[in-house]
C-alpha positions in Angstrom: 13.8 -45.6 42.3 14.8 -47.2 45.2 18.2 -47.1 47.0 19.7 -48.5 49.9 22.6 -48.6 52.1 24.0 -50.5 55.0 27.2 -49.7 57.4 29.0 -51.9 59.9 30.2 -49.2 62.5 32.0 -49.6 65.6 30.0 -48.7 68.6 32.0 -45.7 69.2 30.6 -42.1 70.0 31.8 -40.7 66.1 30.2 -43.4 64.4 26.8 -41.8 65.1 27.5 -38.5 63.4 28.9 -40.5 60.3 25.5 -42.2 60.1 23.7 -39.3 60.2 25.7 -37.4 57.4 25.2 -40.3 55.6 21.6 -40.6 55.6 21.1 -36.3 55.3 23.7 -36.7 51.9 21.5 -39.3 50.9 18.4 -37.8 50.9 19.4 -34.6 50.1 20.6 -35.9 46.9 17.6 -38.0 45.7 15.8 -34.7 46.8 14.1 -35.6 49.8 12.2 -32.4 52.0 14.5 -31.0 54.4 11.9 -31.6 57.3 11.9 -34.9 56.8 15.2 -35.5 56.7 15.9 -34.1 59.4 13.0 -35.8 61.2 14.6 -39.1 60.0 18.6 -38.0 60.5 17.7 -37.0 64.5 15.6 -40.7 64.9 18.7 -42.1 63.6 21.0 -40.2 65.9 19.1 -41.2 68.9 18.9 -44.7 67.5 22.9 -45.1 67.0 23.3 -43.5 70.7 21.5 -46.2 72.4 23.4 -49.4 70.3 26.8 -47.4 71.2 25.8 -46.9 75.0 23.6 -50.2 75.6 24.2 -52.5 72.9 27.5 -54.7 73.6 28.1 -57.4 75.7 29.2 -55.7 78.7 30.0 -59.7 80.5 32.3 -59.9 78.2 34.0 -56.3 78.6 33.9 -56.0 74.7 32.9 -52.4 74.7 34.9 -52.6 70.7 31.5 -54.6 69.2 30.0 -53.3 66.2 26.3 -52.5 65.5 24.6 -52.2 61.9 23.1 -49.5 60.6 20.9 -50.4 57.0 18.5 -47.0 55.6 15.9 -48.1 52.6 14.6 -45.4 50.2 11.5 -46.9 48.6 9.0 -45.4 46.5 7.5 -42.8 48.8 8.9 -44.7 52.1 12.2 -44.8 54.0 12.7 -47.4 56.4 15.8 -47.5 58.7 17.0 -50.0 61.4 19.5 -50.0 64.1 20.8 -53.5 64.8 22.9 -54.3 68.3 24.6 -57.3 70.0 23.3 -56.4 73.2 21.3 -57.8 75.9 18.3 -56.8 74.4 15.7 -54.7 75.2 11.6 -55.4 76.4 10.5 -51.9 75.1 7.2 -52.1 77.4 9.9 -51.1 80.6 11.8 -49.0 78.6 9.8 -46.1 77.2 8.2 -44.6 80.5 8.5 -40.9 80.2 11.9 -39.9 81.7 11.8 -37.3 84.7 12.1 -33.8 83.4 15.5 -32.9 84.8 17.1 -36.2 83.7 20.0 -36.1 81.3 19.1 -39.6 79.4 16.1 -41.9 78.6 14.1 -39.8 75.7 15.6 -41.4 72.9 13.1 -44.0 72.1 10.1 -41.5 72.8 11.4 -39.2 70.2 12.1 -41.6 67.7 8.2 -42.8 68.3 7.3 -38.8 67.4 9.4 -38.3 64.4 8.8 -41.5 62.9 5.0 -43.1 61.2 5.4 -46.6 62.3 8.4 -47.8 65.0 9.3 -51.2 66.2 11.6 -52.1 68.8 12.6 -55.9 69.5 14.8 -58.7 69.0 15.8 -61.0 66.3 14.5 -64.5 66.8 17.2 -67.0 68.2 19.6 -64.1 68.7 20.7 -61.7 71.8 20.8 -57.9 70.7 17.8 -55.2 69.9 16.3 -53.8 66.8 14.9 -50.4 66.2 13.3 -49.9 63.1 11.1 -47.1 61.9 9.6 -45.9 58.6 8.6 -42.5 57.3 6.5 -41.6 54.5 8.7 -39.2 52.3 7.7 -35.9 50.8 9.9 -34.7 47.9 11.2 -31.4 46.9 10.0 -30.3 43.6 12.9 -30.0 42.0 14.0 -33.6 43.4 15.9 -35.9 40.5 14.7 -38.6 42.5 11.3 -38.7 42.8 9.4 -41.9 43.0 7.1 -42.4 39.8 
């Protein structure tokens, strides 16, 4: 079975809790592990922070600008991807290891450790980033879900 979802959120601090209910309802339903989940729930989180705190056009002082959110439940793989209007993002400058007393700058390393595959770019002909990562799945055993 495969199910899939897709929100159009604000890029406002509360929309990144809503995402991450959403995702940990949805796989707790279909019967996905807990670890997992929550592996893929706190990649998410970090994911949503960085479109709400980099991803507009801050030129235009349009800090109100949306970004996407779309999770995939497949078989035995969930994919999710963060999509922004940003600026855009090389990811080679980006994911040096932050200093150890600094408040910011882990969230795309952690997504890298709780994720199997990650990638972080652009869309061709259009400004903004996207993060996408995938996870194999593991199922409880009593899960109504499971892939067959």
């Amino acid at each position: 079975m495969s199910i899939w979802w897709s929100l159009h959120l604000r890029r406002e601090a509360a929309s990144v809790p809503l995402a991450r209910r959403l995702l940990l309802g949805t796989m707790e339903t279909a019967g996905v592990d807990p670890d997992v989940s929550y592996d893929l729930s706190v990649a998410l989180s970090e994911a949503c922070a960085n479109a709400v705190e980099h991803g507009g056009d801050t030129t235009r002082g349009d800090f109100a600008e949306a970004y996407h959110v779309t999770a995939y439940l497949d078989g035995e793989m969930c994919r999710i991807e963060v999509i922004d209007s940003g600026p855009g993002f090389v990811p080679e400058r980006g994911l040096r290891p932050a200093r150890a007393d600094a408040e910011s700058g882990r969230g795309l390393c952690l997504i890298r450790e709780l994720a199997d595959h990650v990638h972080i770019g652009g869309e061709p002909g259009r400004a903004g980033t996207v993060v996408s990562f995938d996870k194999v799945l593991k199922w409880r055993a009593d899960a109504p879900l499971v892939a067959v």
